[in-house]
N, C-alpha and C positions, 0 to 999 in steps of 0.2 A: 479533494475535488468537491466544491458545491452541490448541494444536491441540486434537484428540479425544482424544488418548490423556491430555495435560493434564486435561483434562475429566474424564475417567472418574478418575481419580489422586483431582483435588479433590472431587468426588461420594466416592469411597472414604471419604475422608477425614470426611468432613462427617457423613457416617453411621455412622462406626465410633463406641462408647462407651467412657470408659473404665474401665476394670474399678473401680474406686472408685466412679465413682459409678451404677453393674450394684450391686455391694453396696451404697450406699446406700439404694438401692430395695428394694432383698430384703430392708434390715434388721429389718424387722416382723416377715416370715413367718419367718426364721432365728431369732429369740429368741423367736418362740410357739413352736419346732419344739426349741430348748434349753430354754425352760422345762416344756414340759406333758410332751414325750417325751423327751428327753437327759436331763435333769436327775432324773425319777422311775427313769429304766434302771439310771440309776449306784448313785440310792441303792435301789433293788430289791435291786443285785447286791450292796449292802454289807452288807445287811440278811441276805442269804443264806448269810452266812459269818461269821456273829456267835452267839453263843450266849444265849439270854433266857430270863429268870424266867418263872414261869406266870403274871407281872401284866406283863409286855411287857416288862422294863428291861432292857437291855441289861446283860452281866455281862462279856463280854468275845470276844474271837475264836474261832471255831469251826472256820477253816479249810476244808477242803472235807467235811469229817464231815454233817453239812446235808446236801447233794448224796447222801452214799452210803446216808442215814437214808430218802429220799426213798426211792431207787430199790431197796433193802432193806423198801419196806412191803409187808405182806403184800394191801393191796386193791389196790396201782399196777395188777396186772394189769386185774381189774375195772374200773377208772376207765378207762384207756385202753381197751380194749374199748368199754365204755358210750360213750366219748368218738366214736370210729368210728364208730358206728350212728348215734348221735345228728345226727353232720353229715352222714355221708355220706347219709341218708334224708331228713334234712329240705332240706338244698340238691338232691335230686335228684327229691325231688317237687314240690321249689318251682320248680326250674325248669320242670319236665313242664308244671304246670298254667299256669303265666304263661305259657309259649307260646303257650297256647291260649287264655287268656284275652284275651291280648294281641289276640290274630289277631279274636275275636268283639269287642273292644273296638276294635277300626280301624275295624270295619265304621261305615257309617250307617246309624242306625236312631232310632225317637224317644224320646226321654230319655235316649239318649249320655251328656250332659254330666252329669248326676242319676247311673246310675251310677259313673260314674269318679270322682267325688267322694265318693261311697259307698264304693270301694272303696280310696280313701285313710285310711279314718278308722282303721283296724284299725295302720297305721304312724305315723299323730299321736298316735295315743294313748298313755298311760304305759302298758312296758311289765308294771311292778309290777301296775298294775290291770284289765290285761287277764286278767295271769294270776291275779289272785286272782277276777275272773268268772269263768275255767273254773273254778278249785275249786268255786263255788257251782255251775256245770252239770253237773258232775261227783260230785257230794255222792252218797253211798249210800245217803238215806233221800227228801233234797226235790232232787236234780238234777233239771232239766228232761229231760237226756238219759234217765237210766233210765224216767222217767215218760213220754217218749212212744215209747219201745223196747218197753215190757211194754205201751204203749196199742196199739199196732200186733202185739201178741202175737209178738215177735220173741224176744223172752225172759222167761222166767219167775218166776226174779227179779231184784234189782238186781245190779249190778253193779259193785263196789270198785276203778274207775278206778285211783285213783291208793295203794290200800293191796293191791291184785293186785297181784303180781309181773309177773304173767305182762301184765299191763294197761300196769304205769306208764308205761313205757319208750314204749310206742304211744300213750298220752294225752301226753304231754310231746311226741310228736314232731307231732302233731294241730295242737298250740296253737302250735310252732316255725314251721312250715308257713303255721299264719294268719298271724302279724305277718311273716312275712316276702314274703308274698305283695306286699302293694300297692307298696313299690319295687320288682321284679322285675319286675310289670306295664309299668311306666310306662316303665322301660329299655328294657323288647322295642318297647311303642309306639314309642319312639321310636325305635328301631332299622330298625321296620318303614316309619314316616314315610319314613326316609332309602331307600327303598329306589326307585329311577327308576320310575315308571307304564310308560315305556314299556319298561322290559326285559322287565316282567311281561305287556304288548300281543305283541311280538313273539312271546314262547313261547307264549301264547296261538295265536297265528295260526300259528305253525309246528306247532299239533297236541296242543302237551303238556297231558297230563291237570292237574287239581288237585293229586293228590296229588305226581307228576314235578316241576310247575315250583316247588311246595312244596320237596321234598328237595333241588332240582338248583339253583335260583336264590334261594330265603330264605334258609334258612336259610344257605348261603355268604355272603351278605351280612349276614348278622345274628352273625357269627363276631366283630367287636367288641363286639359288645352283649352275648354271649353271654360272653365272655372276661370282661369287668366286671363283669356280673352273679352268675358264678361267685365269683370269687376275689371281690369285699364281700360274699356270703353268706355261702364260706367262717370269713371275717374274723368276722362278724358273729355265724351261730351258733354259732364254737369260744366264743366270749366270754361267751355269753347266760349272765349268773347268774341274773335274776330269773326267768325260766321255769323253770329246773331247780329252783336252789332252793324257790321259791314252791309248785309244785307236790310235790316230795318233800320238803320240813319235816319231814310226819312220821315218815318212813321213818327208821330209826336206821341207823348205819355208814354204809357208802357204794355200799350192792349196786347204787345208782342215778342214782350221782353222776359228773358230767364230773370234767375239769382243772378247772374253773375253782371248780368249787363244794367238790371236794376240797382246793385249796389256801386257802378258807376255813374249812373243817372243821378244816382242822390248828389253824391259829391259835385258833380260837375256840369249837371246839365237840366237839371232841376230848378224848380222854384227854390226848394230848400239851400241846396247849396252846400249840405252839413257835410261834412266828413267822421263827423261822430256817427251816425246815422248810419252812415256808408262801411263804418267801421265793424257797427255793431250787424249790420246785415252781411258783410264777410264771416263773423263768426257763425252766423245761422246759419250760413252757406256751409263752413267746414263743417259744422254737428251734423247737418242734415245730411250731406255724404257719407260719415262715418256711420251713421246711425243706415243708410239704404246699405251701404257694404258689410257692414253687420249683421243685416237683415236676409242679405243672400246669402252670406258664408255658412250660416245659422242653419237657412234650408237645405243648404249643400251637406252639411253634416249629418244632417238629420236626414232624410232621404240617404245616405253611405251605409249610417247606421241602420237602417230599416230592412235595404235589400242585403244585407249581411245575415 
């Protein structure tokens, strides 16, 4: 009769895979992951270093001149600037209010299920045609907004949303804010689900207020939710073309433009015309993401390790 130790050996054995057929399995998800992302990166980066007519053809190598053209423009500053504000207010009031939405959406109450499916629809929906309803809400002569601003005598007259300067920047961050809300929600929900009833019993009974066993026990348990939620916002709003764009169409140059819509501007709607240009300002795009998602993962760790 085998011993144990035999035993345990051929158990080992029985359950180990081997790496051939570990990659056979993966072979799907590794050739969506070479086709949609490896394969666009490469030819991004080759595109970046090529020099083209003002009808797109290719003429010949451009070397790193692209790159030095890019960061030689007189708006970079501007755009990155814009780029800043842009994510850094819209992920940080989307997280603000999903917190709180989250927490009044846990609760039981009646027609729950009626709102939270309500509050899906703003993330089903296209975001092209979301943002072209704001425009129409937004409009200087028939918005609904001005019309019930001057009905409530809050202002006097309308108000040019999105052809203010002083406005666009805060309408664009408005409508960022909405489509980003209903995944945000649903993450913290379920963050909060996962949270034990009875740890929240205990601090209960041991005294602690609302707002304490809030600070002291949620929200530390909601530090994955919170980690995920961050960084796909991040992801999510450095990339939104169709809001930015959508809403400043009519704006000329780019006093109001991200990355993502300035390195369409090059290609296409620019004096330039380049798509080198344009190419090589996609790649500053993906480093500068990687490098901000790196930058919070980084604090995330560190702040783990701290209160440890």
């Amino acid at each position: 009769m085998p011993s144990r130790a035999g035993r345990r050996r051929r158990a080992g054995r029985i359950g180990q895979v081997h790496p051939l057929v570990a990659l056979l399995w993966l072979a799907p998800a590794l050739a969506l992951i070479l086709g949609v992302v490896l394969y666009p990166a490469i030819k991004l980066f080759d595109a970046s270093r090529g020099e083209y007519s003002i009808t797109g053809l290719r003429k010949g190598d451009a070397g790193w001149s692209n790159y030095a053209k890019v960061l030689d423009h007189p708006d970079l500053g501007t755009v990155l600037r814009n780029t800043v504000v842009w994510v850094v207010a819209v992920v940080a009031v989307t997280i603000v209010l999903s917190l709180a939405l989250a927490q009044f959406l846990s609760k039981s109450f009646p027609g729950r299920r009626f709102v939270r499916w309500a509050v899906i629809i703003p993330w089903a929906a296209s975001l092209v045609i979301t943002s072209q309803l704001f425009v129409l809400l937004y409009d200087y002569n028939y918005g609904i907004i001005n019309h019930v601003l001057q009905g409530l005598g809050l202002i006097d007259q309308p108000i040019d949303f999105l052809g203010n300067d002083s406005w666009t920047m805060f309408s664009m961050v408005v409508v960022g804010v909405f489509v980003s809300l209903p995944f945000t929600i649903f993450v913290f929900i379920a963050g909060l689900g996962a949270i034990p009833d009875d740890v929240m019993e205990a601090a209960t009974v041991d005294g602690a207020s609302p707002w304490q066993r809030y600070w002291n026990i949620t929200l530390p348990l909601m530090r994955p939710a919170l980690m995920i939620a961050t960084v796909l916002n991040v992801i999510y709003v450095f990339n939104s073309f169709p809001i930015i764009y959508t809403l400043n169409d009519r704006n000329p140059g780019y006093l109001h433009d991200t990355t993502i819509t300035f390195m369409y501007k090059l290609a296409f709607k620019s004096q330039e015309k380049d798509v080198g240009m344009s190419a090589a300002a996609g790649i500053f795009n993906v480093v500068l993401i990687l490098v901000v998602v790196g930058i919070y993962l980084k604090i995330i760790n560190w702040r783990e390790e701290t209160s440890r």
